[in-house]
C-alpha positions in Angstrom: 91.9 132.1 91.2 89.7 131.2 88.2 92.5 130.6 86.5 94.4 127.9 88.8 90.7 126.2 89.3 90.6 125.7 85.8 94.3 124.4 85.6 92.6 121.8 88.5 90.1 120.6 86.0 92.3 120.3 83.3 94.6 118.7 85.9 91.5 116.0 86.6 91.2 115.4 83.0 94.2 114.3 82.2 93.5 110.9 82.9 91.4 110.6 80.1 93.7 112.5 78.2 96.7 110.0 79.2 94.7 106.5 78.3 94.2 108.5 74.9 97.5 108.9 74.6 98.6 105.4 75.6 96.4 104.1 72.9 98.1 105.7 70.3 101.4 104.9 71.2 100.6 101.6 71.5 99.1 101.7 68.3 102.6 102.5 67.0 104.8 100.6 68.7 102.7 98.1 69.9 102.7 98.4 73.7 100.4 99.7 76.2 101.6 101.4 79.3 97.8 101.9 81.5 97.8 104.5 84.3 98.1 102.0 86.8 99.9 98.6 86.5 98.6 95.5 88.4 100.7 92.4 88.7 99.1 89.2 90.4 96.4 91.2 92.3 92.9 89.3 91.7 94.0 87.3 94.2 96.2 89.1 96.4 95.5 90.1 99.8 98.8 91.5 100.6 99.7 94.2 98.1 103.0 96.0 97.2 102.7 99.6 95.8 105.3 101.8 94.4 106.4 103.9 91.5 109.8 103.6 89.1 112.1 101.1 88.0 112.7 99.0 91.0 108.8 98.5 90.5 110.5 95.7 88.4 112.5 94.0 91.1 109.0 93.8 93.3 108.0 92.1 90.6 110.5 89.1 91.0 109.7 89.3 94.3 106.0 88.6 93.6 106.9 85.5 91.9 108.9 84.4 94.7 106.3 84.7 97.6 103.9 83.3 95.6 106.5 80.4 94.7 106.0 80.5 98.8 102.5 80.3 98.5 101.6 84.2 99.1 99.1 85.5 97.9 100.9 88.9 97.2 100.5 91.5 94.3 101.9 94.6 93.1 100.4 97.8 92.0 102.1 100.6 90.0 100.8 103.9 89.0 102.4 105.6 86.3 101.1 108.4 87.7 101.2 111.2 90.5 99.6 114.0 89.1 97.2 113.9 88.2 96.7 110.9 90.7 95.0 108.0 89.4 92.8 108.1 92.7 90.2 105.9 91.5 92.1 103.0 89.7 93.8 102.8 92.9 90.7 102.2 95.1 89.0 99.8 92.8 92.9 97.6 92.5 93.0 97.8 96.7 89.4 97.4 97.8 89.2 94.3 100.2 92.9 93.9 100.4 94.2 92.7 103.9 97.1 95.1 104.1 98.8 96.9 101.3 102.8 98.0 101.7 103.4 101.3 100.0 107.4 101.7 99.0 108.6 105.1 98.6 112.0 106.1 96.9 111.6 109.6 98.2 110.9 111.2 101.6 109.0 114.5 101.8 110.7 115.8 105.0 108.7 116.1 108.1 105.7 113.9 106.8 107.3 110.7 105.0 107.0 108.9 101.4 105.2 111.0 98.7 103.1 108.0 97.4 101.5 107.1 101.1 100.6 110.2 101.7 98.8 110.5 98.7 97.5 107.0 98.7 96.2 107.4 102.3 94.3 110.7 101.3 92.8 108.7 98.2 91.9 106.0 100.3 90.7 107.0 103.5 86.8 106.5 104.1 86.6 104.6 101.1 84.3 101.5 101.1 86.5 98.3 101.1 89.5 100.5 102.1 92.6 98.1 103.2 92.7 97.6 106.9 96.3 98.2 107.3 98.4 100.3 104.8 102.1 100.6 105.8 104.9 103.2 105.0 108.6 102.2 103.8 111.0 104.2 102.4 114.0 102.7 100.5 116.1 102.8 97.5 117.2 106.6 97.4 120.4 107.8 96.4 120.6 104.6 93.9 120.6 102.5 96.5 119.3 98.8 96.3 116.5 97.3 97.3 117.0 93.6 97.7 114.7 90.6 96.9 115.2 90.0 101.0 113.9 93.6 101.6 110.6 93.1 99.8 109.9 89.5 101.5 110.6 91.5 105.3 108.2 93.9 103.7 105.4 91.4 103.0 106.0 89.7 105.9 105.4 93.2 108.4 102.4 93.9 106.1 100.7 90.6 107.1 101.7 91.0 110.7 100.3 94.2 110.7 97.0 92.8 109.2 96.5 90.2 111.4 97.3 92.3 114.3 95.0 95.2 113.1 98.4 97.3 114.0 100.5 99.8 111.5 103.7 100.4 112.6 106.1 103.8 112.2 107.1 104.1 108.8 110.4 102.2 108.0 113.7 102.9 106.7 115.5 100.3 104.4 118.8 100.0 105.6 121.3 97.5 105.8 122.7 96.5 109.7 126.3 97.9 108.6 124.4 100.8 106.9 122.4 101.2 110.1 125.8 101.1 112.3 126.9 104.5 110.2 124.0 106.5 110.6 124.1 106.1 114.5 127.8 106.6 114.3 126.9 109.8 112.4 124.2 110.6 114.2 126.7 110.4 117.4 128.9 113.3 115.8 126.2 115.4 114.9 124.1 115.4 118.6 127.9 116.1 119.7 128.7 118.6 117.8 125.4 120.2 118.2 125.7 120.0 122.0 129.5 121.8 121.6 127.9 124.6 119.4 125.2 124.8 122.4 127.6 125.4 125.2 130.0 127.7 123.2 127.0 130.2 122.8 
């Protein structure tokens, strides 16, 4: 147990560690990579957070909505473990409602990232009023430029309203139509398998 605790500090310092190491690659090849990426967020009181490459995408989408007069940002960690708990706080203290997309799904609970960005934030002073779940992109699939303005548009619904809805699946309506049509077969077959027994 000694051991593992001290795996956990080590764990905890590595955030020091990682800026150290950022540094010197940037000192080589000239570009710096922080912990935690924030696009348009001074600002911002709607805020989009998520990890990876489509991180990228949100980004165009940023511009858009604030082409539309939005005042939305985007946060990126580059980080999950250790997790960059208090960058985070400081980027979303005060923000109306932050939108947390998740290209994962840890069964039974939901995205990865909220999870650990509710546990980081909750109690905190200036903690977002509303911070919603989606959960998109897996497999390879796409997340489109229409996808992220539905997003910001829920996220300040749900902030005005003071309400957070069920965590959402990004699907298309024809990719919608085929899970229910799978979904059909399964419950039926299940229900065979049940009477045969």
């Amino acid at each position: 147990s000694y051991f593992r605790y001290e795996s956990h500090l080590a764990a905890l310092n590595a955030i020091s560690v990682y800026d150290e190491a950022a540094a010197a690659f940037a000192n080589v090849f000239g570009r710096q990579h922080a912990a935690v990426e924030a696009y348009r967020c001074e600002d911002a009181d709607i805020v989009l957070v998520m990890i990876g490459s489509f991180a990228s995408k949100a980004r165009e989408a940023v511009d858009r909505l604030r082409e539309a007069g939005q005042a939305v940002g985007l946060v990126r960690p580059r980080l999950l473990r250790p997790f960059p708990a208090d960058h985070l706080q400081r980027l979303l203290a005060g923000k109306r409602g932050v939108a947390v997309i998740d290209q994962n799904i840890s069964i039974g609970m939901g995205g990865v990232l909220h999870a650990e960005l509710s546990s980081a934030l909750y109690g905190k002073p200036g903690a977002p009023a509303v911070l919603l779940s989606f959960i998109g992109g897996m497999g390879g699939r796409d997340i489109s430029p229409e996808e992220f303005y539905e997003i910001a548009a829920v996220t300040r619904q749900a902030a005005e309203d003071g309400v957070v809805p069920p965590p959402r699946l990004l699907y298309t309506r024809d990719e919608v139509r085929e899970i229910t049509k799978l979904q059909a077969i399964a419950h039926a077959e299940r229900n065979e398998l049940e009477s045969g027994q």
